[in-house]
C-alpha positions, -999 to +999 in steps of 0.1 A: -038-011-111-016-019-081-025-037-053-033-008-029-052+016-049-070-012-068-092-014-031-106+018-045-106+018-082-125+051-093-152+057-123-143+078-148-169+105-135-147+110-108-115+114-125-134+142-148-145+158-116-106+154-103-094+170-132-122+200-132-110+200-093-074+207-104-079+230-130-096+251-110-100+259-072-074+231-067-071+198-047-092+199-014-092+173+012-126+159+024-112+139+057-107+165+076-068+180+098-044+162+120-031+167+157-012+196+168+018+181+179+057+190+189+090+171+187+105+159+221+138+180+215+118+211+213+138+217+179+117+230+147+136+221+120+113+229+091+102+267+106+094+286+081+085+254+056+056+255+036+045+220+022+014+205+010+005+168+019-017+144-003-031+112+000-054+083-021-084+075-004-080+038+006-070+037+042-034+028+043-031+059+022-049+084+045-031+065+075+006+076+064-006+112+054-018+118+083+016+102+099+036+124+074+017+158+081+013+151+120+049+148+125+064+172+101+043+201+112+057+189+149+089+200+136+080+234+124+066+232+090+034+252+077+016+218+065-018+216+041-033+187+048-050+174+015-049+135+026-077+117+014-079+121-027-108+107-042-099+078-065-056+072-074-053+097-104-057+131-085-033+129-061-006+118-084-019+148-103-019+170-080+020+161-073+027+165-109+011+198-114+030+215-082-003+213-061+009+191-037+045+184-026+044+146-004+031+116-014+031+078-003+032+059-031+044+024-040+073+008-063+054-018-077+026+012-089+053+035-100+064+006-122+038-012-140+008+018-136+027+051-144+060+039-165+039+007-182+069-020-174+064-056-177+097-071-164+092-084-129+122-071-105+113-090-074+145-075-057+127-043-036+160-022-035+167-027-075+132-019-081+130+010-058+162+024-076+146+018-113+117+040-104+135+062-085+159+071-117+128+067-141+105+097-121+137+116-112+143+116-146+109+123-159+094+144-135+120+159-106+100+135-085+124+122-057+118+086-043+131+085-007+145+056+003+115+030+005+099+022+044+100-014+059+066-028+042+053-041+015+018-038+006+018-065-017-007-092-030-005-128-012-024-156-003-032-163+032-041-199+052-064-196+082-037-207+111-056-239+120-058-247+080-017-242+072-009-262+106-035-294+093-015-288+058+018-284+072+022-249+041+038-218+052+048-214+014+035-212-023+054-240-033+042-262-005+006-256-017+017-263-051+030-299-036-006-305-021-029-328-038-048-314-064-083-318-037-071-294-009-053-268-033-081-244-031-086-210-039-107-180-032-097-148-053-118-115-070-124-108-102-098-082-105-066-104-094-082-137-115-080-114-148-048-097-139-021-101-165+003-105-134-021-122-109-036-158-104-031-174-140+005-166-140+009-170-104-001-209-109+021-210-137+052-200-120+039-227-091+037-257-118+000-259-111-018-242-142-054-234-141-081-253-155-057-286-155-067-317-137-029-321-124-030-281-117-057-262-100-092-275-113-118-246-124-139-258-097-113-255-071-117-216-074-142-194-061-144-160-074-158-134-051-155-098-037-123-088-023-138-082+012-156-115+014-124-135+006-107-125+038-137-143+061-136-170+036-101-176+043-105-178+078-132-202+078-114-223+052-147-229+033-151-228+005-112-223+001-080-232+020-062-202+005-073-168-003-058-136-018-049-111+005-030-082+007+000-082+032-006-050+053-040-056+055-057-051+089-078-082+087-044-106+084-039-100+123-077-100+128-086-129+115-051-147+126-043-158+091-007-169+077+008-150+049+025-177+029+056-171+014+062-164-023+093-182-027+094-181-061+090-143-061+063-140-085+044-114-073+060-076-077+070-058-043+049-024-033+072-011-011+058+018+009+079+052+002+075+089+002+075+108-031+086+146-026+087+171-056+123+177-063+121+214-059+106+211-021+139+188-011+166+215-030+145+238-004+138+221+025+172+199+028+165+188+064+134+173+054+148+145+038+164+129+071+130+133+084+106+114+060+137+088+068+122+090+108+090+079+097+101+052+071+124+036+094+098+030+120+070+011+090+065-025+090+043-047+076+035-059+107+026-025+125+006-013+089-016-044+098-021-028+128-024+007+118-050-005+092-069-025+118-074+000+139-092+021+112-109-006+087-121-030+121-124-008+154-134+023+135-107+052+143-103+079+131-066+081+109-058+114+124-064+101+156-042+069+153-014+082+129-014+112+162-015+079+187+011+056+168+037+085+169+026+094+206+040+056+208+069+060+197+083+093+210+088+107+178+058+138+190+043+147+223 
């Protein structure tokens, strides 16, 4: 499970129900529309477009459907607006069955969760490109070019805890002595066949080793709870985090650097059935628009503004492009 959808893993219940979903009366969104909006110019470049835009459920996920069907229904396009699919199966599904044409997905889950690969490619553009040939491939599934973040997994430092440690990296923890390298991780990331074991390994610092990282230097715990752990540096100096998450800026916590490139990049990109971009050829350079303008450091905020001050995504994906001229 990547790092994104594994927020919101879904019981196996709900997949059956997805699938019965599918089969049936199709795919139907249950978080509601998005902002009538226009481009600057005037111009409607996708008039006369039909297209259908999905989402997962987490809310990065919602957050960039919204962006995607706010902005290209502000240039012309006829846009369904089925953001917000319970679970991470059935909106992949409803993409492969030709129920929905755009979706935000991730390299890193395109990699290890739908094609099964092991080989870490920490490079973003070579991996981008391997899954990109892979779902072309397999599935007329084109990859546009990926966007400016990387939701990712990482461990995080309370600011006043990496200053008093003097680590703005992995491999400066891993120099630390053994008392103050510790760690605050769930369940799902300690088990991970590409998570905290490893991780330690590629550091020098194996688990469960009195030179390494100590079994009582880690705390397992829920996901959520790590992030307030982290920032009160008890019972942990580092936590596991994920990089676009809204609580990073919150809670003023440093992302350390992985400069050993261990963990696998999830860089952000939109997924359009190949059939819709042999159609629609101008809606290429715009997905581009929106991908150009993603960062991690804006997703924090994006998210933020959802997961902490309680917006609604329609309203901020409408706000964010507002923002930045792309829609009035």
């Amino acid at each position: 499970m990547s790092p994104a959808p594994a927020r919101l893993a879904a019981t196996v219940s709900v997949l059956l129900a997805v699938i019965s979903l599918l089969a049936g009366c199709g795919l139907v969104s249950s978080s509601g529309t998005f902002h009538d909006a226009r481009l600057p110019d005037g111009q409607r470049p996708l008039d006369g477009a039909k297209l259908v835009v999905t989402s997962k459920s987490f809310t990065e996920g919602v957050l960039l459907g919204k962006i995607t069907a706010t902005y290209l229904a502000a240039a012309g396009a006829q846009v369904t607006d089925l953001t917000g699919a319970p679970g991470s199966a059935s909106s992949r599904q409803a993409q492969l069955g030709g129920d929905a044409d755009i979706l935000w997905e991730y390299t890193g889950t395109g990699w290890v969760n739908y094609h099964n690969q092991t080989e870490t490619i920490s490079d973003p553009q070579e991996l981008w490109q391997r899954v990109h040939d892979i779902e072309k491939r397999d599935y007329d599934l084109e990859w546009m070019p990926p966007a400016n973040f990387n939701d990712t997994y990482a461990f995080g430092a309370s600011t006043p805890t990496a200053e008093r440690l003097g680590v703005r990296s992995l491999s400066e923890v891993a120099a630390l002595p053994v008392g103050d390298r510790t760690f605050c991780v769930d369940d799902e990331f300690f088990s991970r066949s590409d998570g905290f074991i490893p991780m330690l390994q590629k550091y020098g610092i194996p688990y469960n080793d009195p030179d390494g990282v100590p079994a009582g230097n880690v705390t397992r715990m829920d996901a959520g709870v790590v992030y307030t752990a982290t920032a009160k540096s008890a019972p942990c100096n580092f936590g596991m985090i994920y990089t676009t998450d809204g609580r990073v800026k919150n809670l003023n916590l440093v992302v350390l650097d992985d400069d050993r490139k261990f963990f696998l990049p999830y860089s952000g990109t939109a997924v359009v059935r190949g059939e819709i971009i042999d159609r629609y050829p101008r809606l290429a350079p715009l997905l581009a628009v929106i991908s150009e303008h993603l960062t991690d450091d804006l997703m924090q905020d994006l998210n933020g503004r959802v997961d902490i001050d309680g917006e609604d995504p329609a309203d901020v994906a409408y706000d964010w492009l507002k923002s930045e001229d792309l829609v009035e």
